[in-house]
C-alpha positions in Angstrom: 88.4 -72.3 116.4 86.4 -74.2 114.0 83.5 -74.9 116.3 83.6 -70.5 116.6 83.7 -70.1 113.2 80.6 -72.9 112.7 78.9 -70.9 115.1 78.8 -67.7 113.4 78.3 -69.1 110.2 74.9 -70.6 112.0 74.1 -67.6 113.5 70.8 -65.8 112.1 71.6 -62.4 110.9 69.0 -60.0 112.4 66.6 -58.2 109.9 67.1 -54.0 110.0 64.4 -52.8 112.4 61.8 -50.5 110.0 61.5 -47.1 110.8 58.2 -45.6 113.0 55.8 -43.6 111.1 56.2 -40.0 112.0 52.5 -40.2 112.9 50.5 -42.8 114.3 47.9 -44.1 112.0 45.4 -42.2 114.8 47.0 -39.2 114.8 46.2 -39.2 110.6 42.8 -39.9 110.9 42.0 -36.9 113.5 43.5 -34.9 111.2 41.9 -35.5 107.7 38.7 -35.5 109.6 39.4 -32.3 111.1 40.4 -30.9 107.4 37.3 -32.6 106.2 34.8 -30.4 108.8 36.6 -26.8 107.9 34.3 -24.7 105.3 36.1 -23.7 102.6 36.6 -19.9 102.3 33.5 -17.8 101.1 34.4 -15.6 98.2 35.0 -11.4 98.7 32.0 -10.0 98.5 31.6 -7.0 95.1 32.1 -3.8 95.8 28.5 -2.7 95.8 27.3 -0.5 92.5 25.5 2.8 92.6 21.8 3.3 91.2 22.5 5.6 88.6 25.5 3.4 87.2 23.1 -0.1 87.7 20.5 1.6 85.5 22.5 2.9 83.2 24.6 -0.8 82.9 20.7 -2.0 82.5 19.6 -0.3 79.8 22.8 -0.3 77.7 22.5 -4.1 78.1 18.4 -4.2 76.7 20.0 -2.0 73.6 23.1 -4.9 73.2 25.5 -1.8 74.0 28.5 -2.0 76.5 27.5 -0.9 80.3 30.2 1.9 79.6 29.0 2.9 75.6 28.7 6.9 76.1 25.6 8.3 76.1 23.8 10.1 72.6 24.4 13.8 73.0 21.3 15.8 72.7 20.8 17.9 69.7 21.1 21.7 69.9 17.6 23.4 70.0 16.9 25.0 66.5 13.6 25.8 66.2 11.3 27.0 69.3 7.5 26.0 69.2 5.0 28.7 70.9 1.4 28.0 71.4 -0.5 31.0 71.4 -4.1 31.2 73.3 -6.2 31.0 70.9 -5.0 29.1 67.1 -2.6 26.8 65.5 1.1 25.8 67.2 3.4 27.9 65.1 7.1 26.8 65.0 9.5 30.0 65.1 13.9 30.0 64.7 15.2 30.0 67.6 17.3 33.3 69.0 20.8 34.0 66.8 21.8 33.2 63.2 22.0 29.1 62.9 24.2 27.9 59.8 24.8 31.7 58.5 28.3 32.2 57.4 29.6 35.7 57.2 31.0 37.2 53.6 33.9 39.0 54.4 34.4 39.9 50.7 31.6 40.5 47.8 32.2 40.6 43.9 34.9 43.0 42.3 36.8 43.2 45.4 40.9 42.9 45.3 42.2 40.2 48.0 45.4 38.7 48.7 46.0 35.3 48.7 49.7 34.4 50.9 51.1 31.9 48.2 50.0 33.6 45.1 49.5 37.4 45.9 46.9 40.2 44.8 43.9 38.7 43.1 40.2 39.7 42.3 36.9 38.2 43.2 35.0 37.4 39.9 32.3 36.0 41.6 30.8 33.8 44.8 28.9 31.0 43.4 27.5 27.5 45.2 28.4 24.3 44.4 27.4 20.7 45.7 30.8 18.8 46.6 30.2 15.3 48.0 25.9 16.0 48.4 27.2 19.4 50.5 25.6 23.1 49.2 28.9 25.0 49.4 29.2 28.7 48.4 33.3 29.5 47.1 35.2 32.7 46.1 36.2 32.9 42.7 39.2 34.6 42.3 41.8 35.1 39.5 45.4 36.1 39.2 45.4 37.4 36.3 49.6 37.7 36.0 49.4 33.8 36.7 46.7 32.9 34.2 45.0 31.2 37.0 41.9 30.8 39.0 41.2 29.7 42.6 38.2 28.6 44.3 38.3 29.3 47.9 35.0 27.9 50.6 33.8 31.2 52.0 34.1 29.0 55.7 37.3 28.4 54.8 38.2 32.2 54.0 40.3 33.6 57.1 41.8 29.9 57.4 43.1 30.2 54.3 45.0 33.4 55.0 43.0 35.2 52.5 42.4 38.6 53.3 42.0 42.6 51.9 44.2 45.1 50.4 46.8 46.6 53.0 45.6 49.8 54.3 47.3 53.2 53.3 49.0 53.1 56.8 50.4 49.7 56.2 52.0 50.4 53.2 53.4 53.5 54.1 55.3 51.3 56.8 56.4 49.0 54.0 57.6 51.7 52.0 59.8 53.7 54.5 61.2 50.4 54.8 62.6 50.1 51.6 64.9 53.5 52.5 66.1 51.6 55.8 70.0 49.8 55.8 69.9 46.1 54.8 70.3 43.7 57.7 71.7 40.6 56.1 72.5 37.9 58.7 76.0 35.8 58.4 74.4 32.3 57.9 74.6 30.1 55.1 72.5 30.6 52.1 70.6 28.0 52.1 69.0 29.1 55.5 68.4 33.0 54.4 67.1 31.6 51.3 64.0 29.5 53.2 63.6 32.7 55.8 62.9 35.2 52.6 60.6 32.4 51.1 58.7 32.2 54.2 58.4 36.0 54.3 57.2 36.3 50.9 54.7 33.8 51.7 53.1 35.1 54.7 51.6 37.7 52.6 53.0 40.2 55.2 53.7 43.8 53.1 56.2 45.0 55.4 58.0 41.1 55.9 57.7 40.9 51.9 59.8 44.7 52.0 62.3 43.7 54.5 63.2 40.9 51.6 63.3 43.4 48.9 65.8 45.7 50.7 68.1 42.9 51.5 68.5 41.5 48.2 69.0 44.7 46.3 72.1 45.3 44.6 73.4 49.0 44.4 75.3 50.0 41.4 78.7 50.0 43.0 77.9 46.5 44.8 78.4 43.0 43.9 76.1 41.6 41.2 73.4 38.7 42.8 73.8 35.1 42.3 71.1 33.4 40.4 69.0 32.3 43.5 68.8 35.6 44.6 67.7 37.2 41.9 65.0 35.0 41.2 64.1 35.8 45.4 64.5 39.5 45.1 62.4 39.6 41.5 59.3 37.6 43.4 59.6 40.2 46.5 59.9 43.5 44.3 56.3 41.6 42.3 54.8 40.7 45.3 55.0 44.4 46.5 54.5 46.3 43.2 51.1 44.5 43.0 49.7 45.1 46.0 51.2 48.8 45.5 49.4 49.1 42.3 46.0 48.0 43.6 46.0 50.3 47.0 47.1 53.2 44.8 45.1 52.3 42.1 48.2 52.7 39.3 49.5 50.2 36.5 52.0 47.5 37.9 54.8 49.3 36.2 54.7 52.5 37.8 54.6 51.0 41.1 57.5 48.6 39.9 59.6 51.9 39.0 58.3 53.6 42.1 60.0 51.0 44.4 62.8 51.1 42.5 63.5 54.7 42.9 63.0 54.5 46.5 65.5 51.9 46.8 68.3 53.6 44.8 67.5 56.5 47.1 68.5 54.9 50.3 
């Protein structure tokens, strides 16, 4: 037993075998040398660009401009050069009016203005605003104490027109002897409806407000709010009333109070 023992104590112990490359050291070398011989890829070739767009690329680049800066509009023809046979070029307008600006109104005429009513030209004068030649209306409400300066451009923008015809008022006046249509909302929403009406300038909108807001003898008094509604509805009206019919403001104030009673 002991000489067994001695034995395997003696015994070399046999190193672990090492593990075989995958590949052969041959096998590695074909390989890289085969990697080695393959061109690389050749880059995708641009899509190719059209002649017009190439020049056009070209010159914005000699001006230091973008390839896609827009191009200077041309400037509308004004004036039209003839040569006759015989003499000097002479330089004419070219056909239609260029930079003339129609005058609807002239001096002395009434207009009405949406925010502030019936008012009268006193005159059309020019002024330079900002280096610009501009010619303006001049116009004064005289029940206001005021004076506005309307841009004769700007005119028909502005809302700014003539007196209501005859027809027009007629309409406004029968009216007045229709039944009030008042709608079950709140106040506060009726209130900004009549304001808008008054506003628009509108004779028969501005009557429609008149006839809903008046009080009858044997009705309800107004509230403060409307009141102060109604009585800039029944001006509104009276004014341009008084100008078509060519009467004093009171008359036509008392005139569209009779018709009211009456309905």
């Amino acid at each position: 037993m002991a000489s067994d023992a001695k034995k395997k104590a003696t015994k070399p112990v046999k190193a672990a075998k090492a593990r075989k490359p995958v590949k052969s050291a041959k096998v590695a070398a074909k390989t890289h040398k085969k990697a080695a011989a393959k061109p690389a890829p050749r880059p995708a070739k641009p899509a190719p660009v059209p002649a017009k767009v190439a020049a056009k690329g070209a010159g914005a680049a000699r001006l230091g401009l973008g390839a896609k800066h827009p191009p200077v509009p041309k400037m509308p023809e004004l004036v039209k050069v003839t040569k006759p046979a015989n003499g000097p070029i002479v330089a004419k307008p070219a056909k239609g009016p260029v930079g003339k600006v129609e005058v609807p109104f002239s001096e002395g005429d009434y207009v009405v203005y949406p925010t502030h009513g019936v008012g009268l030209v006193r005159a059309i004068e020019k002024q330079s605003i900002a280096g610009i030649d501009l010619e303006l209306f001049v116009i004064t409400f005289d029940r206001d104490r005021m004076t506005l300066r309307v841009p004769v451009p700007k005119a028909r923008q502005s809302g700014l027109r003539k007196l209501s015809s005859r027809s027009v008022m007629d309409t406004a006046l029968s009216t007045l002897k229709g039944r009030a249509r008042v709608k079950r909302t709140m106040w506060s929403r009726r209130a900004q409806e009549y304001e808008a009406k008054i506003n628009s300038g509108d004779p028969v909108s501005i009557a429609e407000v008149v006839r809903d807001l008046h009080r009858h003898a044997n009705q309800p008094d107004q509230s403060y709010s409307e009141r102060q509604i109604y009585e800039a509805a029944l001006e509104r009206l009276a004014s341009e009333l008084a100008a078509v019919d060519g009467i004093e403001r009171d008359k036509a104030t008392q005139k569209l109070e009779m018709l009211l009673d009456a309905a």
